[in-house]
C-alpha positions as CSV (number, residue, x, y, z in Angstrom):
1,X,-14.0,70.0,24.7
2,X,-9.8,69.5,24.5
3,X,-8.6,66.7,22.5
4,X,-8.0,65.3,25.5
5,X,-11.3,64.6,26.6
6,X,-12.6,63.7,23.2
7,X,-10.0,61.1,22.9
8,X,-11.1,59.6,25.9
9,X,-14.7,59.6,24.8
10,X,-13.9,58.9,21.6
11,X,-12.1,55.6,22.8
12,X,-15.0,54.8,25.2
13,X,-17.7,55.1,22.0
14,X,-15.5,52.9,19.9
15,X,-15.0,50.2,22.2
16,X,-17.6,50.6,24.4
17,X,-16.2,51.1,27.6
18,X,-16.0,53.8,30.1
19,X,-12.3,54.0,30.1
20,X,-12.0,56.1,33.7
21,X,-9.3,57.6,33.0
22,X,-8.6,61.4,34.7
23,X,-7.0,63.6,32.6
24,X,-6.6,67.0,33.5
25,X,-6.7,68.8,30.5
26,X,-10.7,67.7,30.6
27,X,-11.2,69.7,33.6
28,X,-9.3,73.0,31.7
29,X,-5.8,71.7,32.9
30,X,-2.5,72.0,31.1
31,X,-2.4,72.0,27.7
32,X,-3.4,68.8,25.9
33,X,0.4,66.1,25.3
34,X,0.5,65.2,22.0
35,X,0.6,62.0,22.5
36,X,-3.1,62.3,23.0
37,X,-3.7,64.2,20.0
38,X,-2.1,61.2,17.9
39,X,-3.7,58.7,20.0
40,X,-7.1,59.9,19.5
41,X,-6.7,60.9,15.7
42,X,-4.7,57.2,15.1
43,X,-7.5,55.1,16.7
44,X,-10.3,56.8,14.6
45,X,-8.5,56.5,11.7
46,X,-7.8,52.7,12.2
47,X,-11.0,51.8,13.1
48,X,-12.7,54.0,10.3
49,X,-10.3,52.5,7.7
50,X,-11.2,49.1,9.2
51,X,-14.8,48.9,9.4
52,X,-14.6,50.7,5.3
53,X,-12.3,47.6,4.5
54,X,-9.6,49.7,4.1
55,X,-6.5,47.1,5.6
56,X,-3.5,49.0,4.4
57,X,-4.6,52.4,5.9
58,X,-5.9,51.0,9.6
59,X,-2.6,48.7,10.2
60,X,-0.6,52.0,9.5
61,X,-3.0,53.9,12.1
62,X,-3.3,51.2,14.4
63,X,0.7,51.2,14.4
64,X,0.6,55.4,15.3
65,X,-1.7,55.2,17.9
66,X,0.3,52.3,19.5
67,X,3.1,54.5,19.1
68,X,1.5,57.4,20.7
69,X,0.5,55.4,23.7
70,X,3.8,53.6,24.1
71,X,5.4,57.1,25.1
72,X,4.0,57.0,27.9
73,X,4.9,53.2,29.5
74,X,0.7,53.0,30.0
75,X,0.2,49.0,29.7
76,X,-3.6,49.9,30.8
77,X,-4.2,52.7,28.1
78,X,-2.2,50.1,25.7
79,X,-4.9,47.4,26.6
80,X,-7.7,49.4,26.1
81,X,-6.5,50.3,22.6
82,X,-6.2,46.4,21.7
83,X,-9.9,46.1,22.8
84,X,-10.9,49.0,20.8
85,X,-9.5,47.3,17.9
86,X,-11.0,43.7,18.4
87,X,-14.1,45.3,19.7
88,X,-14.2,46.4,15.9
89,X,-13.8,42.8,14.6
90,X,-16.5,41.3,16.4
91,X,-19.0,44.2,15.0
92,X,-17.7,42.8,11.6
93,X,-18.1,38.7,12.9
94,X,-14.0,38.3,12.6
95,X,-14.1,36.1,15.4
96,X,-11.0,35.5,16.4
97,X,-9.1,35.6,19.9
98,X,-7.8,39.4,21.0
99,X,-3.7,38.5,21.0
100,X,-3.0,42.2,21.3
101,X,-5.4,42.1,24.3
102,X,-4.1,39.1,26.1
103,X,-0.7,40.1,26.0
104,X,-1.3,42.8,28.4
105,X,-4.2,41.3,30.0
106,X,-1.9,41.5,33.4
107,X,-1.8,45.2,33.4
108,X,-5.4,45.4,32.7
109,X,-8.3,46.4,35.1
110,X,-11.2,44.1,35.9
111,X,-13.9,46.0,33.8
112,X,-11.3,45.5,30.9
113,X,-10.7,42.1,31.5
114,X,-14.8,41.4,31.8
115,X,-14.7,43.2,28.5
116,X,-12.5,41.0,26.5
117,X,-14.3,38.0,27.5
118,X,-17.4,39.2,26.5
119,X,-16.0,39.7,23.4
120,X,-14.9,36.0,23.4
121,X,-18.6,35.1,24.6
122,X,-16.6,33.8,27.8
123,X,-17.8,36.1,30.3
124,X,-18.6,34.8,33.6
125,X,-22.2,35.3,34.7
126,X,-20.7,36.9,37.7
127,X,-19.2,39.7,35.7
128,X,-21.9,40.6,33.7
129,X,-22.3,43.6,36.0
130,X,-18.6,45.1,34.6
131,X,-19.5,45.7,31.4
132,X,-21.3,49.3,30.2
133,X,-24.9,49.4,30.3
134,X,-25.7,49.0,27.2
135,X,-23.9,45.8,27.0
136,X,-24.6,44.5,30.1
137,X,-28.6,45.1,28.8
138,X,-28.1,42.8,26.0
139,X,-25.8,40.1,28.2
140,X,-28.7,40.2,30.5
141,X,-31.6,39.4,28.2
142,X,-33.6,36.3,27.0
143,X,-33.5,35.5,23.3
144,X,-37.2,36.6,23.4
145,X,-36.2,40.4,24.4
146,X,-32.6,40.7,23.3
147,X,-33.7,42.1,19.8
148,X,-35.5,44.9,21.1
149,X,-33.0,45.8,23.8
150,X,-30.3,45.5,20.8
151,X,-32.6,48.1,19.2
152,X,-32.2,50.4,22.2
153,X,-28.7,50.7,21.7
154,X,-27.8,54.6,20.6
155,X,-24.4,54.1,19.8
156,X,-24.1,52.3,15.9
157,X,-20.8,50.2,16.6
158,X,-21.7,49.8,20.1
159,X,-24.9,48.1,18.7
160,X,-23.0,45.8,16.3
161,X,-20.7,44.5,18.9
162,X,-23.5,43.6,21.1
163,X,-25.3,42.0,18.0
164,X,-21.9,40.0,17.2
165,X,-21.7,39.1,20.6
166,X,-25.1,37.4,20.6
167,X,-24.3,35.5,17.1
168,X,-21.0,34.1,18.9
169,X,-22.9,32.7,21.4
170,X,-25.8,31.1,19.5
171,X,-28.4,34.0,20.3
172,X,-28.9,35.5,17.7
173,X,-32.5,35.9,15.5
174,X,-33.7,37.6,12.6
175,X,-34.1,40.5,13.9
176,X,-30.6,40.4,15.5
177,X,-29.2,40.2,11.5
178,X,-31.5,43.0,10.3
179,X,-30.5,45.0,13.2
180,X,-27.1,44.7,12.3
181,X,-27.7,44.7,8.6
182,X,-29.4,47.9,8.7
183,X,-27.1,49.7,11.1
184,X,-24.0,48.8,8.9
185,X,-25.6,50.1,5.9
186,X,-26.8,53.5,7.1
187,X,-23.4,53.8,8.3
188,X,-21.7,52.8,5.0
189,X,-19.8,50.4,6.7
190,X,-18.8,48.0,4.0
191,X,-16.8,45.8,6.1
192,X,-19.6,44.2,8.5
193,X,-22.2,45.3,6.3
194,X,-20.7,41.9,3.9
195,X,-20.5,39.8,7.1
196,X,-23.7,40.3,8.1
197,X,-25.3,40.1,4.4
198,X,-23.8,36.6,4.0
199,X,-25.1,35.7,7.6
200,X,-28.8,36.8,6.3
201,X,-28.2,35.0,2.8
202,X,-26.8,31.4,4.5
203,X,-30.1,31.5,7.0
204,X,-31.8,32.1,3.7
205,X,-30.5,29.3,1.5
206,X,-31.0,27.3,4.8
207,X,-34.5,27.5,5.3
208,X,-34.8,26.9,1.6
209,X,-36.4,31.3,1.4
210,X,-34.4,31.1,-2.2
211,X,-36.1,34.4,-3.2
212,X,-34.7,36.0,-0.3
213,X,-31.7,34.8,-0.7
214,X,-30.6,35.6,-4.5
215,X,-31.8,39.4,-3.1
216,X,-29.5,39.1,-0.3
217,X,-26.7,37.8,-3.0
218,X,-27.6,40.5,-5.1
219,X,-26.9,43.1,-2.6
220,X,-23.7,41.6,-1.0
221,X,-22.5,41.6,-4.6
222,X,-23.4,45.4,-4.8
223,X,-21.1,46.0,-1.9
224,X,-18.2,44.0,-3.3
225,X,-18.2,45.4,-6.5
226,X,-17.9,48.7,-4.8
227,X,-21.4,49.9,-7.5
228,X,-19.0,49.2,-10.3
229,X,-20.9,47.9,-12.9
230,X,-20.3,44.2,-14.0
């Protein structure tokens, strides 16, 4: 596979959408630009930096790859990197609204657009059929069957922006949190790993489960201290 084409994929798995775009070095074209190569490499970085909790390290990245993609006057490709990067904050419950996103929401296509509003938990009913499958399976589903379909989901941070999605909007259950809890921690991800450890301990301390909750305390402090002793 050229960088080119696992940039694009790469992109897609991140922020879960099929991005469309037709570049020809993945049909054995030209030789890959290399403003795909720092694209692609930037965005992992940044979001891998991010989801560890690493803020210095993904601004930088986050900076590169915007840099990358500015060379070529691509406002689409531009968008899609903005929802790659809120897609990432919503996995980690930062709900807050996608700036970067709405800035070039204009020079965006519709499946884009539907995208970022589902990250807002504003999307129309109508356009529930322009997000990717696995999301649209989880938009779809009663609060009775959204934990299993959530379940289903192959993709890790695909899974936890569908799971923060369904927190925003008031869906979530238990299993939603242990679903989430349990993907961020067999992926190390210390960042929504926290969030989603503190959502699990307040429904805890709120249903007056103190037991469960001084464990849950016990392992977000764990993750803060980084296994440092205290």
């Amino acid at each position: 596979m050229t960088i080119a084409c696992a940039w694009m994929r790469g992109l897609a798995r991140w922020s879960v959408l099929c991005l469309g775009l037709t570049l020809a070095a993945c049909a054995g074209g030209p030789p890959t630009p290399e403003w795909q190569m720092s694209a692609y490499g930037a965005s992992q970085k940044a979001q891998d930096a991010y989801l560890a909790g690493d803020t210095r390290v993904e601004q930088l990245e986050w900076n590169h790859a915007r840099e990358a993609l500015a060379r070529t006057g691509r406002l689409d490709l531009l968008a899609r990197l903005e929802l790659l990067r809120c897609a990432g904050r919503v996995a980690s419950l930062v709900f807050e609204p996608c700036a970067g996103f709405e800035a070039l929401r204009q020079d965006a296509a519709a499946a884009e657009k539907a995208y970022a509003d589902y990250l807002a938990g504003q999307l129309p009913p109508q356009d529930v059929a322009q997000l990717p499958s696995a999301q649209r399976s989880v938009a779809q589903a009663g609060q009775t069957d959204a934990g299993a379909r959530l379940a289903s989901i192959q993709d890790p941070l695909s899974r936890l922006v569908a799971a923060g999605v369904l927190l925003k909007t008031g869906r979530a259950t238990p299993d939603t949190l242990s679903i989430a809890v349990e993907t961020a921690s067999a992926q190390g991800w210390r960042r929504p790993l926290l969030a989603w450890l503190m959502v699990q301990a307040e429904r805890a301390q709120a249903a007056g489960d103190t037991e469960a909750a001084a464990s849950l305390q016990r392992r977000i402090a764990i993750v803060e201290r980084g296994g440092k002793p205290d």
